[in-house]
C-alpha positions in Angstrom: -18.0 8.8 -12.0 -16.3 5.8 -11.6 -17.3 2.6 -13.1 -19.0 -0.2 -10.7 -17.6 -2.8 -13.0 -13.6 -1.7 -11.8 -14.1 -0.6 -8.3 -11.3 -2.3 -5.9 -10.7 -0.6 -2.6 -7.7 -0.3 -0.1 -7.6 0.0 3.0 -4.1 -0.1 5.7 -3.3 -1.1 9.3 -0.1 0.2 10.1 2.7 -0.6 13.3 5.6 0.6 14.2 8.5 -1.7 14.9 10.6 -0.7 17.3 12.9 -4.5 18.0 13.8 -3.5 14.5 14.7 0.2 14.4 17.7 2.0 15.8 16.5 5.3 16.4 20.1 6.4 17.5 20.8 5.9 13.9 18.0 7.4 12.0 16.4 4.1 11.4 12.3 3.7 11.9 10.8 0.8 10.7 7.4 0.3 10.1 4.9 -2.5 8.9 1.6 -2.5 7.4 -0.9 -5.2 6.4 -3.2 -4.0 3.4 -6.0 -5.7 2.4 -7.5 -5.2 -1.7 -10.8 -5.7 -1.7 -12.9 -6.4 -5.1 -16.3 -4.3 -4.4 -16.3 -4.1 -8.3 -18.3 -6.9 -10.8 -15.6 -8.8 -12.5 -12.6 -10.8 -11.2 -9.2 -8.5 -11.2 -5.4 -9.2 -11.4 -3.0 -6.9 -9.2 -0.3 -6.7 -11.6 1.8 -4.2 -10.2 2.2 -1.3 -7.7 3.6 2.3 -7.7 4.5 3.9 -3.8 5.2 7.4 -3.3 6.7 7.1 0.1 7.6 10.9 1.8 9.7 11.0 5.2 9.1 13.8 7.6 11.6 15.6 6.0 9.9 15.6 2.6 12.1 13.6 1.0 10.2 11.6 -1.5 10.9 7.9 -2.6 9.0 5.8 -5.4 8.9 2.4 -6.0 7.9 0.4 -8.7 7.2 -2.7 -9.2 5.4 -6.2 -10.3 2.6 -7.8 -8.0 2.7 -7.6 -4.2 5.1 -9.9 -1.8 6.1 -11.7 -5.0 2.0 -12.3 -5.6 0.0 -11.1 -8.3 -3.4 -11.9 -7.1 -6.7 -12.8 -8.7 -9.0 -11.5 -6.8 -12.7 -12.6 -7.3 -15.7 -9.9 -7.3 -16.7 -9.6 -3.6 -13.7 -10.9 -2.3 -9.9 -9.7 -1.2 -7.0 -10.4 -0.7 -4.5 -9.2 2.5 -0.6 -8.8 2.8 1.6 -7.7 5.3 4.7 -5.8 4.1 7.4 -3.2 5.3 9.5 0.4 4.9 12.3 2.1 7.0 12.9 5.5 7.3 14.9 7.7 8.3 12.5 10.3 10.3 9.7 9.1 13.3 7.1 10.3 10.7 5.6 9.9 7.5 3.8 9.3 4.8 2.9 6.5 2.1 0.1 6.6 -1.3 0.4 5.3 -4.4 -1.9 3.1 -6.9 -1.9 -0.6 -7.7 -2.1 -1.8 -11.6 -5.2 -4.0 -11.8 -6.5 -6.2 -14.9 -10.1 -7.1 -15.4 -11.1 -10.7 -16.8 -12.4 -8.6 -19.5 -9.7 -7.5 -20.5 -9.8 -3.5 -19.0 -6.7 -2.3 -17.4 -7.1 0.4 -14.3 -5.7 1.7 -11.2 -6.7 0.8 -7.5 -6.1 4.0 -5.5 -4.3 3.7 -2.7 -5.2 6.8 -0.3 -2.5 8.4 1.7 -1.5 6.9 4.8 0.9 8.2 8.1 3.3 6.1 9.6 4.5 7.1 13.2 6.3 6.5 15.9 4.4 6.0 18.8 4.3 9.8 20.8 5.5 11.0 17.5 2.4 13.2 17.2 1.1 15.2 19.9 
């Protein structure tokens, strides 16, 4: 069981661009706005953030990082924090998880899970 003191949830809203992709080229790009919320009891940092992007080929991609958007928020027990930030790839259809490094006034380090996700093309899916 998790501890309530460290509990920061994630949730995704996702769009596909299509002024910005070149589908004749293998090129889809997507956007997504996540907002972090702090449903835990103590103020966190986002420090940094791991992706585990996979195309609809399987190909697999990480990406590592510090903060989010060049931010490394604070976010205050009860409240969140929202961003809007973008991929391309090179299928109509895939996926993106990962976990964001977070750091509790107290002093506790832990990970915000951040459940998988799809990002399609519109029609991609029947």
């Amino acid at each position: 069981m998790s501890d309530p003191r460290y509990q920061v949830d994630v949730s995704v809203v996702t769009h596909y661009l299509a002024n910005q992709s070149k589908p004749e080229d293998d090129s889809f790009a997507f956007a997504y706005t996540i907002t972090v919320k702090n449903n835990g009891e103590i103020p966190a940092k986002l420090l940094s953030r791991h992706w585990v992007i996979t195309d609809g080929d399987g190909h697999v991609e990480e990406v590592r990082g510090e903060g989010v958007v060049g931010q490394q928020p604070l976010i205050d027990a009860g409240q969140s924090h929202t961003y809007s930030s973008g991929t391309v790839m090179t299928t109509k259809v895939g996926t993106m998880q990962g976990t964001y490094q977070m750091l509790a006034d107290d002093g506790k380090h832990f990970d915000a899970v951040i459940k998988p996700f799809r990002l399609a093309v519109p029609g991609a899916l029947h």
